[in-house]
C-alpha positions in Angstrom: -4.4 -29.0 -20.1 -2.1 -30.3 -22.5 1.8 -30.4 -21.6 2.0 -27.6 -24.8 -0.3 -25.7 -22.9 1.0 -25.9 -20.1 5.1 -25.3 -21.1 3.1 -22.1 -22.7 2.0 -21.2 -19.9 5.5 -21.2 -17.5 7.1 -19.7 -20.6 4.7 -16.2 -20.2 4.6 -16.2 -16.4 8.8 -16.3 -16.4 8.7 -13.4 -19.3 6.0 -11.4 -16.8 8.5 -12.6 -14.0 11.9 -11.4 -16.0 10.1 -8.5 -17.1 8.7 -7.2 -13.4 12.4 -7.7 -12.2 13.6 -5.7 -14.9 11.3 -2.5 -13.6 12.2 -3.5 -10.3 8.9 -3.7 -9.2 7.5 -3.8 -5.4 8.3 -7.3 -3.9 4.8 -7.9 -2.9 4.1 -7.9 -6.6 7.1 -9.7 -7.5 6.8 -12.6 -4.7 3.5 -14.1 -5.9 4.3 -14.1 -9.4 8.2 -15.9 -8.3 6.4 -18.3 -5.9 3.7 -19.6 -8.6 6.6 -20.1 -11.2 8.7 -21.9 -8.2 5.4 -24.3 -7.9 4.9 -24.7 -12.0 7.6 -25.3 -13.5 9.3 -28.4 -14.3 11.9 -29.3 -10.7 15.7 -28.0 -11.4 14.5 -26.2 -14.7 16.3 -23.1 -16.0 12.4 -21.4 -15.1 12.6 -23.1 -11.8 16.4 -22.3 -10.9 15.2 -18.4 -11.6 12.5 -18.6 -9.3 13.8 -20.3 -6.7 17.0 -17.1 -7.1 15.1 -14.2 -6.6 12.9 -15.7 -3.9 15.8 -16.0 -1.8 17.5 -12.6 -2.3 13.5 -11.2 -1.7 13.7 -13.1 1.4 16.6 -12.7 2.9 16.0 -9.7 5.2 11.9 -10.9 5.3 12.8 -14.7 6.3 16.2 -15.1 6.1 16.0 -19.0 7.2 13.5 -19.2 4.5 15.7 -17.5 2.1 18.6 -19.7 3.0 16.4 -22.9 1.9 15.8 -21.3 -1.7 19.6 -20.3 -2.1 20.8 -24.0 -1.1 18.2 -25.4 -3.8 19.9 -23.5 -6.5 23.4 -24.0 -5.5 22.4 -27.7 -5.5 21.3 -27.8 -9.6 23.9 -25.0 -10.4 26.8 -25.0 -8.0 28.8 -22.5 -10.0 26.1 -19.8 -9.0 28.1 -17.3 -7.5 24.7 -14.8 -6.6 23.3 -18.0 -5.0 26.6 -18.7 -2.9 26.7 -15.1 -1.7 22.6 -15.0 -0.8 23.3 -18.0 1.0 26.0 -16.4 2.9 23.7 -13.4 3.7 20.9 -14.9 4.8 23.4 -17.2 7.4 24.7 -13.7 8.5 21.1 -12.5 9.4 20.6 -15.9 11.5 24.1 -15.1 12.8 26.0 -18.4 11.7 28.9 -16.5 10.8 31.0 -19.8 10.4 28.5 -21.2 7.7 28.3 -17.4 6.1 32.4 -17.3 5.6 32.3 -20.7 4.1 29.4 -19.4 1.5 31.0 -16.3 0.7 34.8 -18.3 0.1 32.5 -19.8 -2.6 31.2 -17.4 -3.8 34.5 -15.6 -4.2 36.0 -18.5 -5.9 34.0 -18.5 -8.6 33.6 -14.3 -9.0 37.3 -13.3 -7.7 37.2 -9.7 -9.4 33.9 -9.2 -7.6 34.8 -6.3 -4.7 31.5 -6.8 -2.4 32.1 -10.6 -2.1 35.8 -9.5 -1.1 34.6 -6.9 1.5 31.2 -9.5 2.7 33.9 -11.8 3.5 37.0 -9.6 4.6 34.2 -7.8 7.1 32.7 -11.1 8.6 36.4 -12.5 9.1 37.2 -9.2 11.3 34.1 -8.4 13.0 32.3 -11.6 13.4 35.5 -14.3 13.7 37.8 -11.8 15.4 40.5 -12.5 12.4 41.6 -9.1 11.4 44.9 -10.4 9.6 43.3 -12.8 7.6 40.7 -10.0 6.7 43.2 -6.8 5.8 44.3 -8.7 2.2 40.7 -9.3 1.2 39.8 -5.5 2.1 42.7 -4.4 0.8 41.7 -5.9 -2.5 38.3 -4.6 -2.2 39.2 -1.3 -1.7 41.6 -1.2 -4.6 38.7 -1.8 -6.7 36.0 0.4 -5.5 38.7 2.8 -3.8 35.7 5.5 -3.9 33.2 3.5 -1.6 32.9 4.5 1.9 31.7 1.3 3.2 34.4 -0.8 2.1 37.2 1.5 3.2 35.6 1.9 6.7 35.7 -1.8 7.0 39.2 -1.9 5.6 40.3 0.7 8.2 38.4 -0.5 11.0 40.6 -4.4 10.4 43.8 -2.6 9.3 43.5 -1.0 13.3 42.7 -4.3 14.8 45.6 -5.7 12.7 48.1 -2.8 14.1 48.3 -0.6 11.5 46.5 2.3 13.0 48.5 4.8 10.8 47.5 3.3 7.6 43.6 3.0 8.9 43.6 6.7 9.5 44.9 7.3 6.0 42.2 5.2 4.7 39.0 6.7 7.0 40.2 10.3 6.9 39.5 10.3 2.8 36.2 9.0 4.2 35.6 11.5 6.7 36.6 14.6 4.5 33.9 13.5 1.9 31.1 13.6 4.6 31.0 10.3 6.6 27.9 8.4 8.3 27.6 9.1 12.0 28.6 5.0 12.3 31.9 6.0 10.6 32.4 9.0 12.8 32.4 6.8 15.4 34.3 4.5 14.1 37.4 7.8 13.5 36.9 8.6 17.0 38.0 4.8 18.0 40.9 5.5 15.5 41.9 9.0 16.6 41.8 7.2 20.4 44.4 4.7 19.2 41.9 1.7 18.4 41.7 0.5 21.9 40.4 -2.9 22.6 36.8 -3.2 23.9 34.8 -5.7 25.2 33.1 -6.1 22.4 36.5 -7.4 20.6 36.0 -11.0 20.6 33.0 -9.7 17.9 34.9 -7.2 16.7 34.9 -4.2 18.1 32.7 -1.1 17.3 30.5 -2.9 14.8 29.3 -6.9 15.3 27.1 -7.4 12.5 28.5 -6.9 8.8 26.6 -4.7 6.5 24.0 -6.2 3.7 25.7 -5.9 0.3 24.4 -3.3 -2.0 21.6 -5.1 -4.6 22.2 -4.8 -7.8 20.5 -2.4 -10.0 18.1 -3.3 -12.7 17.6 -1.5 -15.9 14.5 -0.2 -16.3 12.6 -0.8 -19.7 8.8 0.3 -21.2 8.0 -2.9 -22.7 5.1 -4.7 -21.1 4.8 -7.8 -19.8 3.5 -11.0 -22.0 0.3 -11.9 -21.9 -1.9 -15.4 -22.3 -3.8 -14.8 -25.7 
């Protein structure tokens, strides 16, 4: 096959690869097609950079040390890759190297600072899994202010404002949570508060909760155009 050919060839399987993510199809569909253009196309291409992304957010609950190999790979051609940073830090929360996970999120952050789930990803790990509630509160705080409305982020700002001492503001915080309808985990985490966010054994990993919560995936539009296909 000629190298025309064959750059024809990568160029249709990425436009069927953009196009399944687009339609967010099934991930079994959608690994085979990511994994063939990982293996065809040219090393630290734009075609092999994409790949080599969506593999590791596909993987990161499936194989999360696997999904941690493709995330470094892209930060390593593209280290202004703020998705890559914060996949990388996922995946090292799933195989609970929190220390590794804080330092991939910082990045991330750095190079997205108006993004609010990097803030709260990070905040979170630095109050549940590092035991560093003060250092935590400012990036909640921030996070909250931008997505004041989502229940997730203000439960893990309120659950570090009470491990910081500032149990009064925490309530203020959870109880707009509570009076919309909150999770049973969040419940839980009001009765802690309304018991005056007593220290438990679990502290040293941060009290009620130990692991922090995946960040919510991004949405793909949806479109009715078909994939490309080799003539």
């Amino acid at each position: 096959m000629g190298k025309r050919a064959e750059n024809d060839d990568i160029d249709t399987l990425r436009k069927n690869v953009e196009w399944a993510l687009r339609n967010a199809l099934d991930a079994e569909e959608v690994l085979p097609m990511l994994a063939k253009l990982a293996r065809s196309a040219e090393p630290e291409s734009d075609a092999w950079v994409l790949a080599h992304r969506h593999l590791a957010e596909l993987a990161v609950d499936r194989d999360p040390r696997r999904s941690a190999i493709f995330a470094r790979r892209v930060v390593k051609v593209d280290p202004e890759d703020d998705g890559a940073w914060a996949v990388l830090g996922l995946a090292q929360i799933r195989l609970r190297n929190f220390r590794y996970a804080v330092s991939s999120y910082r990045r991330a952050l750095s190079l997205a600072p108006q993004n609010p789930r990097y803030a709260h990803n990070l905040g979170h790990l630095l109050d549940v899994a590092l035991g560093r509630p003060n250092d935590a509160v400012p990036l909640l705080a921030e996070a909250y202010k931008r997505e004041p409305k989502e229940s997730e982020i203000a439960a893990s700002y309120a659950h570090a404002l009470a491990r910081a001492g500032k149990l009064t503001l925490a309530k203020k915080v959870l109880r707009r949570v509570v009076a919309k309808g909150a999770t049973a985990e969040q419940m839980i985490l009001w009765r802690w508060l309304e018991q005056g966010a007593p220290a438990l054994k679990s502290a040293a990993k941060g009290g009620p909760s130990s692991t922090p919560p995946r960040p919510k995936s991004r949405k793909r539009p949806r479109t009715a155009q078909a994939p490309a296909r080799r003539s």
